[in-house]
C-alpha positions in Angstrom: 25.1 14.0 -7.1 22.4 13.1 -4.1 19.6 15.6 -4.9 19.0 17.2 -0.7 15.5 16.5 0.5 14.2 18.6 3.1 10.8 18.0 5.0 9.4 20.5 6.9 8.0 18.3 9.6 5.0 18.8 12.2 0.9 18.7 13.3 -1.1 20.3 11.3 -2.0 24.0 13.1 1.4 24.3 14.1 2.8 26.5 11.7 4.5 24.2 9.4 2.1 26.3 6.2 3.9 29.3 7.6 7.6 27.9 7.8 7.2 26.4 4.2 6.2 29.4 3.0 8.8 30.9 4.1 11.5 28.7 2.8 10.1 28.9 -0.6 9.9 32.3 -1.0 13.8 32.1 0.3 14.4 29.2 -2.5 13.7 26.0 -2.1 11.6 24.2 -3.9 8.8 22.5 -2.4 6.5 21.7 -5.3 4.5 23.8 -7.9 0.5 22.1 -7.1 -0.7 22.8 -3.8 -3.8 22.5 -1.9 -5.6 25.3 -2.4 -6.0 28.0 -0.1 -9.1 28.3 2.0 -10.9 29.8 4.8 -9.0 28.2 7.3 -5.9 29.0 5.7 -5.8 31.9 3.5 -2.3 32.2 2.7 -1.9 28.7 1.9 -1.1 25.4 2.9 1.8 24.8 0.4 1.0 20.8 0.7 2.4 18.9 -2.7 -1.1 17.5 -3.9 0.7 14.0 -5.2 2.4 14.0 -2.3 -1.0 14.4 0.3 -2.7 12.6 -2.2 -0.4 9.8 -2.0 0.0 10.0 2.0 -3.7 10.2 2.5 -4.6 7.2 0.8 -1.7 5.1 3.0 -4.2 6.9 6.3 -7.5 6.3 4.8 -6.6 2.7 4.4 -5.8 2.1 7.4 -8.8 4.0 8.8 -7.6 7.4 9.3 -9.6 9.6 7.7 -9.0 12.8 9.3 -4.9 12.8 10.3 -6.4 15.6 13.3 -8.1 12.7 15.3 -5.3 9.7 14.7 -5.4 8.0 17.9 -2.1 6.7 20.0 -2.7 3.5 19.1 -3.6 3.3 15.3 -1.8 1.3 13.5 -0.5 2.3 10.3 0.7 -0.5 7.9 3.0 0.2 5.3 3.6 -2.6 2.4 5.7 -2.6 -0.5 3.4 -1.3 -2.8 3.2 2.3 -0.7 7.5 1.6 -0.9 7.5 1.9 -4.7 5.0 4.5 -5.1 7.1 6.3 -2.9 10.2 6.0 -4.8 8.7 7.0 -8.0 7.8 10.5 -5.9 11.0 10.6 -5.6 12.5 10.1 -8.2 10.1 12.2 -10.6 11.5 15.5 -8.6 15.0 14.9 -9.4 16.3 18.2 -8.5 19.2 19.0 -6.6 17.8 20.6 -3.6 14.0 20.4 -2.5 11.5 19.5 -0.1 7.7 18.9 1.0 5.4 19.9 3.7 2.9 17.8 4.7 1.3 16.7 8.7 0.8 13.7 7.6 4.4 12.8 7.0 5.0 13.0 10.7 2.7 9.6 10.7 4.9 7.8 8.1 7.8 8.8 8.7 9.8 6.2 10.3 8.5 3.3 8.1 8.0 4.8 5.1 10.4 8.0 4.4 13.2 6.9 6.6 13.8 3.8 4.3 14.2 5.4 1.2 15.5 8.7 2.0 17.2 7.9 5.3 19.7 11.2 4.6 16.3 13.5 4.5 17.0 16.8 6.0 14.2 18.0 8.6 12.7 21.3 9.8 10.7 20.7 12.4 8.2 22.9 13.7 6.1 22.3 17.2 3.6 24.3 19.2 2.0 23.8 22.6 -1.1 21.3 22.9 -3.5 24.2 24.2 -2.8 26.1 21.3 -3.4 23.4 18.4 -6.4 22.0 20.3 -7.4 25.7 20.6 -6.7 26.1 16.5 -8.6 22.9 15.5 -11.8 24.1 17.4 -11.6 27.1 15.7 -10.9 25.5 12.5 -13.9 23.0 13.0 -16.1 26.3 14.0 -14.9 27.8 10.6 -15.8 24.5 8.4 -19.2 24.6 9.9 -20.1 27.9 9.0 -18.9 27.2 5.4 -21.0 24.1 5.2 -23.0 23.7 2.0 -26.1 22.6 3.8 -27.1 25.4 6.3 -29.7 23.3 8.1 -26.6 20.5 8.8 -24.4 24.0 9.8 -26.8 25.3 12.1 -27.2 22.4 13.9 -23.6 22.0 14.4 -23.0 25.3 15.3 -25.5 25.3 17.8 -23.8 22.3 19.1 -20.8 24.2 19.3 -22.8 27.1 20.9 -23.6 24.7 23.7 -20.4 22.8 24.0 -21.8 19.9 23.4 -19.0 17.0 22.8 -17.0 20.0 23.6 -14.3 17.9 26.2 -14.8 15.0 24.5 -13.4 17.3 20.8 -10.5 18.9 22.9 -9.1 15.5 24.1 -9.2 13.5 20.5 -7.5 16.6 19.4 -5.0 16.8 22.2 -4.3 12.7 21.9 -3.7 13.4 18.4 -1.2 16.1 19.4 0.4 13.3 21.6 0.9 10.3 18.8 2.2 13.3 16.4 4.9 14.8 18.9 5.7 11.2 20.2 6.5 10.2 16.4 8.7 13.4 16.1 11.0 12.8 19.2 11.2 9.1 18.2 12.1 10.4 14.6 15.0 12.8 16.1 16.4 9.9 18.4 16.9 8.2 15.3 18.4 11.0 13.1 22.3 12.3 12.5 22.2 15.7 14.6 23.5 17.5 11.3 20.2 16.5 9.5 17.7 18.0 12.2 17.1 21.6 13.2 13.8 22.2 15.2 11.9 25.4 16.3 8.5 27.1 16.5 6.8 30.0 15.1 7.4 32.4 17.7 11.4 31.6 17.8 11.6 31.5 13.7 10.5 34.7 13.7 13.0 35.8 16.4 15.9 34.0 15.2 15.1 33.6 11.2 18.8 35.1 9.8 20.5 32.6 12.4 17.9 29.8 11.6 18.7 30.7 7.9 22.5 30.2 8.1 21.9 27.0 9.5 20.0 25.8 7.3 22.2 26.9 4.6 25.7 25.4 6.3 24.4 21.9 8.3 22.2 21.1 5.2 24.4 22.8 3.0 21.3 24.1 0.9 21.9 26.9 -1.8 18.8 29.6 -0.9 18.7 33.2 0.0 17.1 34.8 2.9 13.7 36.4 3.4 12.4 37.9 6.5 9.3 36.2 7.6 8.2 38.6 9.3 7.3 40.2 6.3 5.1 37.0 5.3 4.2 36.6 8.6 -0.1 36.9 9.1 -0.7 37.0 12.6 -4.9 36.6 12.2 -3.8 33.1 11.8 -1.6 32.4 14.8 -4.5 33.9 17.4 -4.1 32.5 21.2 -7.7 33.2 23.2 -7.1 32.7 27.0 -10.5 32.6 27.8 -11.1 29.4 25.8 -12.1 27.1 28.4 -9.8 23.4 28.2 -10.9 20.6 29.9 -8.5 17.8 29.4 -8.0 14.5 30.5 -5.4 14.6 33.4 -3.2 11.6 32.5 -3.2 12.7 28.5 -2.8 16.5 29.9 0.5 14.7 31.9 2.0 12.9 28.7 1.6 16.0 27.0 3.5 18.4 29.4 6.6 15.6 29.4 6.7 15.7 25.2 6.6 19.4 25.6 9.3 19.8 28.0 11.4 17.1 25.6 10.5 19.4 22.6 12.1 22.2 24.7 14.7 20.8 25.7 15.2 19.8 22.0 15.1 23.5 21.0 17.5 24.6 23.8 20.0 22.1 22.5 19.7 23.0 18.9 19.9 26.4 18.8 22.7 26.6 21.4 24.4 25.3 18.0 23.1 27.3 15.5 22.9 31.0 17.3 26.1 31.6 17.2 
């Protein structure tokens, strides 16, 4: 029997931590060595390490050290030695039913996962620009105040005290928000409809015994349900108004037109599973 991969699939500071969490406490297996949790991240990334290690190494190559800042037009070269390094990952977890969560999949997807597990199923998870520009600030904040070297920290800090670079930070951040959410839509155009089901935080939460039924009957998955509202740690999802954003107008434009497809996207799917 075809072991059932799903990939919970998103930017980093979207939730994706949250929604794996979540479907491993309701079952499914997504690993047993994860990243370890940290100050940005207390309740844990739940990130396969040979799987990020793996990934990681495919970016770093090809000059992307930080996934966060991956411009729209890096290239990412994938050769045949990444292919059968990929297969052994697979084939190593041969289970029946399980998954991974990693942002960095979202970059490799199409010609990388899609050739040797072209049936994955996918959660996706997305979340407004502002508010993962908004979480990587305060994640960078966070990192310098847990900096080893205090003189190095208190010089950033003070940079970030002054804004300085502080547009400059917002709009690598939000391009990288573009190239991921671009990747996702052209990874949906090219998937079955039954393999796809797509949400956010805020609607998971709302809708998580529906969004578990489908997930059980279009993936036909075996797992129990959880509320995740009971998992559900909302220190980490904070939204600051007064944050001042300064973004680029034309990458601000591109970003309101993925949003309104990734809308649209959710509209369409759960029409189909709320039932």
């Amino acid at each position: 029997m075809e072991s059932k991969v799903v990939i919970i699939l998103g930017m980093g500071r979207s939730g994706t931590s949250f929604t794996a969490n979540w479907l491993n406490k309701c079952g499914l297996y997504i690993g047993e060595s994860f990243l370890a949790p940290n100050y940005n991240n207390v309740t844990g990334f739940y990130e396969d390490i040979d799987i990020l290690n793996f990934q990681q190494e495919i970016l770093t190559r090809n000059g992307i050290k930080n996934p966060l800042m991956v411009g729209l037009h890096s290239n990412i070269l994938i050769d045949e030695e990444d292919i059968e390094k990929a297969k052994k990952i697979i084939q190593v977890r041969n289970l029946n039913q399980w998954g991974w969560k990693d942002p960095r999949t979202v970059l490799l997807m199409k010609d990388l996962w899609n050739r040797i597990i072209p049936n994955a199923k996918l959660v996706i998870v997305y979340r407004p620009y502002w508010e993962v520009v908004d979480s990587i600030m305060r994640a960078d904040w966070k990192s310098q105040k847990n900096r080893k070297n205090k003189l190095i920290a208190w010089v950033k800090l003070l940079g970030y005290r002054l804004k300085i670079n502080h547009k400059k930070r917002q709009n690598t951040y939000l391009e990288a928000w573009i190239r991921f959410n671009m990747n996702i839509l052209e990874v949906i155009k090219n998937k079955d409809y039954e393999d796809v089901l797509i949400t956010s935080v805020e609607n998971l939460l709302i809708d998580s015994v529906q969004m578990n039924k489908a997930i059980v009957s279009k993936f036909e998955l075996n797992i129990d349900y959880i509320d995740p509202n009971l998992i559900f740690n909302d220190e980490l999802f904070i939204k600051d108004s007064k944050v001042e954003t300064i973004f680029n107008p034309e990458l601000k434009l591109m970003a309101d037109g993925i949003l309104k497809e990734l809308n649209k996207l959710y509209v369409s799917n759960s029409n189909n599973y709320l039932e």
